[in-house]
Each structure stands twice: as structure tokens, then as C-alpha cells.
FISEZA-84557 format. One line per field, with one value per residue (C-alpha): residue number from 1; residue in one letter; x, z, y. Coordinates in nm, 3 decimals. Example, Ala and Ser with C-alpha at 12.3 -4.5 7.8 and 13.67 -1.06 7.14 Angstrom:
2
k <- [1,2]
r <- [A,S]
x <- [1.230,1.367]
z <- [0.780,0.714]
y <- [-0.450,-0.106]
***
This chain:
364
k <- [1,2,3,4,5,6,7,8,9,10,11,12,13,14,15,16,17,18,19,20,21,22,23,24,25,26,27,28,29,30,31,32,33,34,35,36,37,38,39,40,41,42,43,44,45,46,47,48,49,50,51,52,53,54,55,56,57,58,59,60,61,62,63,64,65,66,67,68,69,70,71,72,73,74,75,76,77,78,79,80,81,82,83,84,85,86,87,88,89,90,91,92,93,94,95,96,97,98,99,100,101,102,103,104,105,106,107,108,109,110,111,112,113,114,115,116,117,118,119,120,121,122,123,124,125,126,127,128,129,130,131,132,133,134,135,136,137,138,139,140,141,142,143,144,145,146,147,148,149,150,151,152,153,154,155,156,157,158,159,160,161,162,163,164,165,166,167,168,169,170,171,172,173,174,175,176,177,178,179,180,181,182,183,184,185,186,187,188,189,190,191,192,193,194,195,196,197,198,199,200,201,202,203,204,205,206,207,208,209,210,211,212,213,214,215,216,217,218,219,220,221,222,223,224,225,226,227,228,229,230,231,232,233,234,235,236,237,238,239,240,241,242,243,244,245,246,247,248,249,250,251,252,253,254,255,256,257,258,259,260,261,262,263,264,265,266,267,268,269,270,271,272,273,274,275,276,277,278,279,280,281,282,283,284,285,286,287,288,289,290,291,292,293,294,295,296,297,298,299,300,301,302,303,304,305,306,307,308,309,310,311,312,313,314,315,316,317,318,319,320,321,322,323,324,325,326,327,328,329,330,331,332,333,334,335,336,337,338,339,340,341,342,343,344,345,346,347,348,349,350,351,352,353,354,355,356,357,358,359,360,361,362,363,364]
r <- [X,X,X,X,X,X,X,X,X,X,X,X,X,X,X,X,X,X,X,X,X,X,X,X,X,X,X,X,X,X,X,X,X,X,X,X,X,X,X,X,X,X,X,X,X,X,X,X,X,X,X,X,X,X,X,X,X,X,X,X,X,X,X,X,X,X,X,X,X,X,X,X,X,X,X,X,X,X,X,X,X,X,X,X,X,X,X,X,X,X,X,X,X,X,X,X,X,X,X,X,X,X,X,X,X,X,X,X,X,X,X,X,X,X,X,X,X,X,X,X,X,X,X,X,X,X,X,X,X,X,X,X,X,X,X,X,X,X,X,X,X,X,X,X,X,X,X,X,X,X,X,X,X,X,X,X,X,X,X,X,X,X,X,X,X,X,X,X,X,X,X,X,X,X,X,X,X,X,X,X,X,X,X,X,X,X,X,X,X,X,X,X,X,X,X,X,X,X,X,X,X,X,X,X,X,X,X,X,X,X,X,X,X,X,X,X,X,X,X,X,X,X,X,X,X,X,X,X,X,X,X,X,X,X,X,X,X,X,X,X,X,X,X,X,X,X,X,X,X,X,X,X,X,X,X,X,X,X,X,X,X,X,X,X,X,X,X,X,X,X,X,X,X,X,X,X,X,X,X,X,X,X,X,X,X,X,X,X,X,X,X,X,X,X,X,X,X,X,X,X,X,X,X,X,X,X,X,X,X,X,X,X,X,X,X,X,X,X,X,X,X,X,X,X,X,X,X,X,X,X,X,X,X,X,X,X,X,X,X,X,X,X,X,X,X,X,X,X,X,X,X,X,X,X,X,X,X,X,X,X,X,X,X,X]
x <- [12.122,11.715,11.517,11.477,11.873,11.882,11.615,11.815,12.159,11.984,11.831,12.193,12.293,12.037,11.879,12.146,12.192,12.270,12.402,12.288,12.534,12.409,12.062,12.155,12.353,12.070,11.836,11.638,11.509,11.195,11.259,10.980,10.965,10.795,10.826,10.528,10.337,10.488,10.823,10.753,10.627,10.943,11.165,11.215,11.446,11.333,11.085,11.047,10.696,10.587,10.427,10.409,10.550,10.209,10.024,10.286,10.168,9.823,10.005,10.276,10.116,9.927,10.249,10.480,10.339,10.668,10.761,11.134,11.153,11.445,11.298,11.491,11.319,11.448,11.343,11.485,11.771,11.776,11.587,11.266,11.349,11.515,11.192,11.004,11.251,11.187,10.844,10.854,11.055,10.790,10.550,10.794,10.978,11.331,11.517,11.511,11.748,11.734,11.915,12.191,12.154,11.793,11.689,11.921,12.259,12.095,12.066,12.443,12.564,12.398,12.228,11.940,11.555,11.179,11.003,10.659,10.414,10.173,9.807,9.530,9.250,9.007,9.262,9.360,8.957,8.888,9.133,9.162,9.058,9.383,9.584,9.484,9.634,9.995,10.068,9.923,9.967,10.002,10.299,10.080,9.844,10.085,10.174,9.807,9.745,10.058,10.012,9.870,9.615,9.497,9.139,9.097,8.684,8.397,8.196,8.089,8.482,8.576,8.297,8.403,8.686,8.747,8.509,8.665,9.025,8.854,8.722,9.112,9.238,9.470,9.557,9.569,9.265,9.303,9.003,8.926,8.619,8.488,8.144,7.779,7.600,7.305,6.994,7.103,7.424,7.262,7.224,7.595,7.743,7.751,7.932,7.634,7.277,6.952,6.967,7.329,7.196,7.359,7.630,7.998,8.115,8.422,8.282,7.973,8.248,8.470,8.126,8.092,8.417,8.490,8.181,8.300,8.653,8.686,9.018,9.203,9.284,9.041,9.182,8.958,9.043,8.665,8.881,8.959,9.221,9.419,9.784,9.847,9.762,9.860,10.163,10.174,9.856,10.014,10.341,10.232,10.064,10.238,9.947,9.738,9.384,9.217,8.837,8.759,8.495,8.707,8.971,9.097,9.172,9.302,9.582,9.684,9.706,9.904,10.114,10.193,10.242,10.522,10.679,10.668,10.730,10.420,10.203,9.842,9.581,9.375,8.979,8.739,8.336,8.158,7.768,7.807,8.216,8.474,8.909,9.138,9.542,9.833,10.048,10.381,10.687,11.005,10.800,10.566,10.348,10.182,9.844,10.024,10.136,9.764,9.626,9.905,9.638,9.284,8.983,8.804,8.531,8.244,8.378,8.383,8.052,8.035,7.787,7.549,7.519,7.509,7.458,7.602,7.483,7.505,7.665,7.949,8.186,8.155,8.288,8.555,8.661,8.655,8.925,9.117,9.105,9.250,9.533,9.582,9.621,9.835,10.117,10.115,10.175,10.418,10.213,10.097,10.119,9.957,9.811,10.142,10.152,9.813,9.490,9.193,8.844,8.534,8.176,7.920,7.623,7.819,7.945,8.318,8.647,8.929,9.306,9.552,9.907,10.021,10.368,10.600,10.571,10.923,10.758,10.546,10.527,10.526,10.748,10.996]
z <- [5.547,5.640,5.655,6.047,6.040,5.874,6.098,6.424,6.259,6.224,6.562,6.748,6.572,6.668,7.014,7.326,7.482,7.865,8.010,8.287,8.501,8.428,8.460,8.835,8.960,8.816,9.050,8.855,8.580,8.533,8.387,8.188,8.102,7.686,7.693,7.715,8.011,7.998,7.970,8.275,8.516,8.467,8.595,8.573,8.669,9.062,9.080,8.666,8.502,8.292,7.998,7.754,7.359,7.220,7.484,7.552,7.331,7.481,7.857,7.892,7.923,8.236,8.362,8.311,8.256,8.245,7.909,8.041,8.276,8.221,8.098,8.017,7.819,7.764,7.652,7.622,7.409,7.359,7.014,7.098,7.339,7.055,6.871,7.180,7.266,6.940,6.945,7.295,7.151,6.870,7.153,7.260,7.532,7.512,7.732,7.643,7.660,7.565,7.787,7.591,7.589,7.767,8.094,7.959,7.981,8.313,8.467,8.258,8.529,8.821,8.885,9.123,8.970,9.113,9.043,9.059,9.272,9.021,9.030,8.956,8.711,8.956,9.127,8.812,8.734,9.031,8.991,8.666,8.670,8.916,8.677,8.398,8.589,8.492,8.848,9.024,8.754,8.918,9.078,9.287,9.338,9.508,9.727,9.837,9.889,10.121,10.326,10.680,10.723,11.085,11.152,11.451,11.478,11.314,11.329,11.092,10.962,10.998,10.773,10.449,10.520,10.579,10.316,10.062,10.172,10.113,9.827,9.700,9.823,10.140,10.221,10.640,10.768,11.124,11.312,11.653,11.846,12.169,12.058,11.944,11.689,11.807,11.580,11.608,11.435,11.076,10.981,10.886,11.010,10.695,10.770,10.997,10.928,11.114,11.165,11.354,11.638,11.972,11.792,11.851,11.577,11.536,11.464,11.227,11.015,10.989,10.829,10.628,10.489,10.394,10.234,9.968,9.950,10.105,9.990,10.231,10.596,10.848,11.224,11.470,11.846,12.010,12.308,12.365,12.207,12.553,12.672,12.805,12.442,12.192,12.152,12.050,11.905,11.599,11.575,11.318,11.084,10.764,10.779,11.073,10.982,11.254,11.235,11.602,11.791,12.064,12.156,12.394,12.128,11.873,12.119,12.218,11.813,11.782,12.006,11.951,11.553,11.625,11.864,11.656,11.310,11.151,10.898,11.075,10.856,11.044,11.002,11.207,11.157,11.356,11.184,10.869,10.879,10.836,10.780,10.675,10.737,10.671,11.014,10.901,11.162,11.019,10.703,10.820,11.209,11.406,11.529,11.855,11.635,11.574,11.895,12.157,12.436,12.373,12.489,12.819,12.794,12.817,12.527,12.310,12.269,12.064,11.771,12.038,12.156,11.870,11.576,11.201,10.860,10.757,10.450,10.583,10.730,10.331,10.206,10.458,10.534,10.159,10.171,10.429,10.210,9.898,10.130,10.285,9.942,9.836,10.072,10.023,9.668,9.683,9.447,9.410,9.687,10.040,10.310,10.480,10.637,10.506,10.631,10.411,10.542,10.380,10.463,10.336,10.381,10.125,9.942,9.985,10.074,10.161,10.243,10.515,10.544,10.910,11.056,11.280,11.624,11.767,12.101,12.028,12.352,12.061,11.747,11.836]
y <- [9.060,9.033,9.325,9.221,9.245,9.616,9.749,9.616,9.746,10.104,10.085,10.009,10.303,10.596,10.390,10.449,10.083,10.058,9.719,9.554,9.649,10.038,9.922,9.794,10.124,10.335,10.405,10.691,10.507,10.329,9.976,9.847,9.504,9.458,9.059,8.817,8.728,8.346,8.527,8.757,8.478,8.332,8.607,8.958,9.237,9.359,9.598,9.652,9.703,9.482,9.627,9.370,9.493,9.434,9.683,9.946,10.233,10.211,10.165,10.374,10.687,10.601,10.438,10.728,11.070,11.221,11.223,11.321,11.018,10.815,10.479,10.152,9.895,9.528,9.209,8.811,8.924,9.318,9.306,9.375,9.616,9.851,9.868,9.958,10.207,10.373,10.359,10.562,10.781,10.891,10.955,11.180,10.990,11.222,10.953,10.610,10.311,9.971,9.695,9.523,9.142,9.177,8.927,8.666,8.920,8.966,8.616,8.548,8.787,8.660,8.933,8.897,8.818,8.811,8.501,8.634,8.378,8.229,8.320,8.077,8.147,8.213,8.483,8.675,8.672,8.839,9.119,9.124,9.512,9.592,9.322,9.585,9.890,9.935,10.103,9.782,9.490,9.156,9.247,9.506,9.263,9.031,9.305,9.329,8.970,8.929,9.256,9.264,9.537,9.622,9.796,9.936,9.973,9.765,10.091,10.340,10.365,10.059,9.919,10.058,10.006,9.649,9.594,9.747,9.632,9.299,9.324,9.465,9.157,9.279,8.889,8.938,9.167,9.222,9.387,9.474,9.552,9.461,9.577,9.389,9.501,9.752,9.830,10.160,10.091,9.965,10.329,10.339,10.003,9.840,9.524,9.423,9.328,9.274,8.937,8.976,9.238,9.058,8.938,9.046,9.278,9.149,8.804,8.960,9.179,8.845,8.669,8.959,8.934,8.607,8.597,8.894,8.714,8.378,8.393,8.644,8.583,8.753,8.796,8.917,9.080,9.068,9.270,9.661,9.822,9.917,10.006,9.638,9.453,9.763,9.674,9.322,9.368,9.615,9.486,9.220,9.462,9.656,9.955,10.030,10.172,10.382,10.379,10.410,10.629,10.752,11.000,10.733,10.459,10.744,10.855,10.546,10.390,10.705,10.685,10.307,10.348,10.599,10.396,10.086,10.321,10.185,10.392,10.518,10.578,10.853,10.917,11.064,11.219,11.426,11.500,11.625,11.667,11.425,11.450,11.227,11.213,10.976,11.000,10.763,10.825,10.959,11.098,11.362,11.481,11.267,11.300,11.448,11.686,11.819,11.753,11.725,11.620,11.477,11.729,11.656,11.419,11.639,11.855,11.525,11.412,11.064,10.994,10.834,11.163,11.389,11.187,11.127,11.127,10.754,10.831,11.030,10.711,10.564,10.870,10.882,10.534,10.458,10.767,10.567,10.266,10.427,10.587,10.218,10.073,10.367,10.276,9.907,9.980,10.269,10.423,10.842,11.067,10.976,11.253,11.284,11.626,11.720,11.716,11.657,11.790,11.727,11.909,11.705,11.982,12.182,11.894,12.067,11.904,12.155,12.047,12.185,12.125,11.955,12.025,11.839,12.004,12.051,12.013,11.707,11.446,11.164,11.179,11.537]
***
């Protein structure tokens, strides 16, 4: 017998083996996936990590925390997979399993696989940092590049945020805007420049765009946002992203994500203040829920009339970003049922915890 042969004989006796059929019912464990990249693009076990065997100490961590998460490790055959195992479980992993027979038990039982899309050179280049990221991988960054993202403003919010969406690679932007870029706007309406004052927004922020990443989809809606075109206007979109200016717009984005069960991002500023929220139907309030009925006009004054730092919409439409990319991953823990408040004067961001109304006109 080889040495290779006496270390697997040891390992079958003191690392637990799960089969495939274990690995399927189980819906508690994280799978992790320690073959190759070749090996990977040619199938893997649905919604499994792939940490490759060579990078998994360094990895792992960041992937899984919890050293008491139930983890299942496998490879081609089930060898490789025992000596990861072990190796997680002198970093103090206390439950670890290897998958008997690896991907190729699997696929002998006709069990269902993801053939991941393939990425160019040029596409892997460009997020190669998110590639690195164990929570994102490329997996994550297909997720990006096929999700439809829908900005409501090419303002102050909407500028960081459809820029940095971009730049992520969200594959569909949609933004809307019936707007043209003012002088006055270049204090904080980064998507715009000089040279574009006249122009629509819609159409300056879709120039804007493409040229960060001519690689995604940009839609534009040069139109207002209004109860006749709401509707079929967010129905397309996975994650609507509410950067408007208006109480108007806010209420009615509201009110049309809960009736079409689609995720709003919420943002607003007023000076030096700004909050952020996640309001996602069937998971947490709605922006109802905080405000049942919008204030009378002449008690909401717009930043034409009172004015913003130019800063503050970066700060919190980058926020709305990261929460947008949050829940196209499925990753972390977005601002559902919490309110996050930020005071820029004394550089202080507080948090308060949102309730379902029982009496809400929207989502009770």
C-alpha cells in the first residue's frame, strides 16, 4: 500500500463521510467546493462555494466565521476532499464532512449541476477583486451581471448610485428622469458634467455609464415616474433603487414595490442629514409603515429650496448601492426593519429599528 493509500485509509477512519444523497436533503450545511478552477467551470453542486484545495486555509475564514457551521467539502472523487476536511478541522472547524465519491458520485446519480457561464479574460480582469471575495466569487459575479437594477432619480442619489452599480457590473441598469442637467446640479450630480447642461439626464447618466462599463445594459425612461407607467415600468426589475427628490415619487415607488413584492432600496437627504432603509414586502415595514401619509407641500421644502452638502448623496447613495448589491447576492444582513441615520455635521450615524404597522394603508 502507498503512503497516499495509508493516509486516505486513516482519513476514512477519523473524517465522517456524507453521500450525496445527505448532501442534497441537508439544507444547513455550507458545501464548499476544493477542486480546480477547470474542474469548477465544468460543473458543480448548486449553490456550493468554490474554494479551491490550494487556497482554502487562507479563504475559509472569511467564508465561514462560524467555526461550528456545518461544512461539507468534496472534490472529483472524495480524496481530496478528506484532506481538506482535516485540515478545517485543525483550524478548529468542529463539524466537517467530506462527500463520498465527490462531483462524479454526484452526476452518477443524476443529481442536478450549475454549469457556470464562462467569463472572458477581459471580464474576469475587470472583477477580478469581487472574483477574489469568497462571498461573491464568480458565481456572485454572474449574479450581478444578469440582475436588473432600477434607479429611480439621476440626481444627487441616483448618481452614486448608478455609478457605482456600474462599475459592480449589475448587467441591466434602468434609470428614470424626466429632468436636464442644470449648472446648479454639478455640486452633487456627479453623473453630469459642464459640457452636458441642456441635456436630458437620463440620456447624460446613460453616456456616463457606458463609458465606465460598456459592457452592461443601460435603459433609460426620459419620462416621470407616475401612477399610469409605475407599474409596468418596475415589473421588469429584481431591486428597485429609490434616489428621487420628492415625497410624491417616494410614495408612489412604495406603494408599487409592495404591490409587485419587489425589494425598495430607500434613501433620502435633507442638508446635512441623510437615512437609509431596505423596505422588501413579506420581510420587514414599508415606507408606509414610517410615514403612513406624505407631509403637505409647504412643510417639505426640496433641496432647491433649502440646500445640501454635495458630499452627503455619495455617502448615502453609495449606502444604497452596497444594500442593492447585498440582496442580489444574498449575502450579510440588509436594513430590513432598521433605519440608518447619518449626521454629517457630527460625522455620526445612529440606527433605529422600524416595525410593521398593523394599520398600514400598504403592506398590513
Amino acid at each position: 500500500m502507498s503512503r497516499v493509500q495509508e493516509e486516505l485509509a486513516r482519513l476514512r477512519g477519523e473524517i465522517q463521510e456524507v453521500t450525496p444523497a445527505q448532501v442534497a436533503a441537508d439544507d444547513t450545511a455550507v458545501v464548499i467546493d476544493v477542486r480546480e478552477r477547470d474542474e469548477w467551470n465544468e460543473g458543480h453542486v448548486p449553490d456550493a462555494l468554490h474554494l479551491s484545495r490550494g487556497f482554502l486555509e487562507f479563504k475559509i475564514e472569511s467564508a465561514c466565521p462560524d467555526r461550528s457551521q456545518p461544512i461539507v467539502v468534496y472534490c472529483r472523487s472524495g480524496a481530496r476532499s478528506l484532506f481538506a476536511a482535516e485540515a478545517l478541522q485543525h483550524m478548529g472547524y468542529r463539524d466537517v464532512a467530506s462527500m463520498t465519491g465527490g462531483f462524479l458520485a454526484w452526476k452518477e446519480e443524476d443529481r442536478g449541476f450549475e454549469v457556470p457561464k464562462a467569463m472572458d479574460a477581459n471580464t474576469r480582469t475587470r472583477y477580478s477583486r469581487h472574483i477574489l471575495i469568497p462571498e461573491v466569487g464568480e458565481s456572485g459575479q454572474r449574479k450581478l451581471l444578469d440582475a436588473k437594477v432600477l434607479v429611480v432619480g439621476a440626481g444627487g442619489l441616483g448618481s452614486p448610485i448608478a455609478l457605482y452599480l456600474a462599475a459592480a457590473g449589475v448587467g441591466h441598469l434602468g434609470v428614470v428622469d424626466f429632468d436636464v442637467v442644470d449648472r446648479s446640479n454639478l455640486q452633487r450630480q456627479v453623473l453630469h458634467s459642464d459640457e452636458r447642461i441642456g441635456m436630458s439626464k437620463v440620456e447624460s447618466a446613460r453616456r456616463t455609464l457606458n463609458g465606465l462599463n460598456p459592457d452592461i445594459t443601460v435603459e433609460t425612461f426620459d419620462t416621470k415616474l407616475c401612477a399610469e407607467n409605475a407599474v409596468a415600468m418596475i415589473e421588469p426589475f429584481d431591486v428597485i433603487v429609490d434616489g428621487c427628490d420628492n415625497f410624491e415619487t417616494r410614495y408612489l415607488v412604495n406603494d408599487v414595490c409592495v404591490q409587485l413584492q419587489k425589494p425598495n432600496v430607500h434613501g433620502s437627504i435633507h442638508r446635512f442629514d441623510g437615512q437609509v432603509s431596505v423596505f422588501w414586502p413579506g420581510k420587514g415595514p414599508c415606507y408606509r409603515c414610517l410615514h403612513p401619509e406624505p407631509p403637505p407641500k409647504e412643510l417639505s421644502p426640496n433641496c432647491a429650496e433649502l440646500g445640501v452638502l454635495g458630499v452627503l448623496p455619495g455617502v448615502i447613495g453609495l449606502l444604497e448601492a452596497t444594500e442593492t448589491i447585498k440582496i442580489l447576492l444574498g449575502i450579510g444582513q440588509p436594513l430590513i426593519g432598521r433605519l440608518l441615520t447619518y449626521d454629517a455635521l457630527a460625522a455620526r450615524f445612529s440606527e433605529f429599528a422600524l416595525r410593521r404597522r398593523d394599520d398600514c394603508p400598504v403592506c398590513s
